[in-house]
Each structure stands twice: as C-alpha cells, then as structure tokens.
C-alpha positions in Angstrom: 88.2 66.1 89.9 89.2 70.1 88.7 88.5 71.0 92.4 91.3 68.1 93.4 93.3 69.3 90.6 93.5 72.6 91.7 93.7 72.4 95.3 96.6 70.5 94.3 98.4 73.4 92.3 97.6 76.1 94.6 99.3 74.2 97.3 102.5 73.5 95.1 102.8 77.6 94.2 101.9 77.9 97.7 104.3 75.9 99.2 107.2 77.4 96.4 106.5 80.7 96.6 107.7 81.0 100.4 110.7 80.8 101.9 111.6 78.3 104.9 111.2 78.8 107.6 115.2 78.4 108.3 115.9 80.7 105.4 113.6 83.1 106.7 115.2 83.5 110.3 118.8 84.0 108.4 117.4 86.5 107.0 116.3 88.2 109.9 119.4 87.5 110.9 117.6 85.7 114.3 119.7 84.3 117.1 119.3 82.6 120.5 115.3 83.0 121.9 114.3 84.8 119.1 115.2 82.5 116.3 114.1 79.8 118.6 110.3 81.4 118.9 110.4 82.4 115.1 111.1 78.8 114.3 108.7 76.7 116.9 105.7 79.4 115.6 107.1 78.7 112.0 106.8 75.6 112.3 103.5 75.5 114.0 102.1 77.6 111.1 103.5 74.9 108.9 101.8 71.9 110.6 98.2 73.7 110.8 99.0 74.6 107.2 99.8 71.0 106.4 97.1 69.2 108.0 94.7 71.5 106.1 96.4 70.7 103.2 96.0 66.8 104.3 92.4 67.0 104.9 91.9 68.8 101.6 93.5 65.8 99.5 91.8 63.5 101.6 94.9 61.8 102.8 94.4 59.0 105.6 96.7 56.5 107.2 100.4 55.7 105.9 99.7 58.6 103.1 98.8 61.3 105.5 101.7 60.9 107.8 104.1 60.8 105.0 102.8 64.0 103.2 103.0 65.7 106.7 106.2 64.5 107.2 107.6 66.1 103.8 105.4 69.0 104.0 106.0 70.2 107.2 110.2 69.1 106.5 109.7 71.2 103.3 107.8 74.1 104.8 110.5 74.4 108.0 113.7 74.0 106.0 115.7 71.1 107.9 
C-alpha cells in the first residue's frame, strides 16, 4: 500500500514539475520541422512515460486507456 501511495505522488510532482510539451517548444521558440520533431519525440517520451506510469498503478481495461488518454493530453499540452 505505501509503495502504491508513493508511486502515486512521485508521478503527480513528476508530471507538475515539467513543462508541456507545447510550452516547451514556445519556448524554444520552434517552428515548422523542428517544432514538429520536438513535439512527435515529446510526445513519444510522454506515452513510454505514461504506459510505465500505467503498468506501475496496475491499470487495465477502460481505466488504463483513460489514464493514458489524460496523461499523455496532460504531458503534451493540447
């Protein structure tokens, strides 16, 4: 149960503690191919580092694709 408990908090300050993935390109002040690669590995990143997140919390089914589905949303900033 503590491991569950904090898994879950190190993936919240995790996940708050970085920028978007949007943000971050704006910042870089990206355009054209360049923000388009910095965005499809972004969100790549994001995905690897959601499933892990998934398979951490033991998600399955309807739960898992709705956590990926915000995570990944949350993580890439559209």
């Amino acid at each position: 149960m503590r491991t569950v408990i904090l898994a879950a908090a190190l993936s919240l300050v995790a996940t708050s503690a970085f920028a978007t993935c949007k943000s971050d390109s704006d910042d870089k002040k990206l355009a054209g191919a360049a923000r388009t690669s910095h965005m499809k590995k972004c969100e790549t990143d994001a995905k690897k580092q959601c499933e892990a997140d998934s398979a951490a919390k033991k998600l399955a089914g309807a739960a898992k694709t709705s956590h990926m589905k915000k995570c990944v949303t949350d993580a890439v900033g559209t």
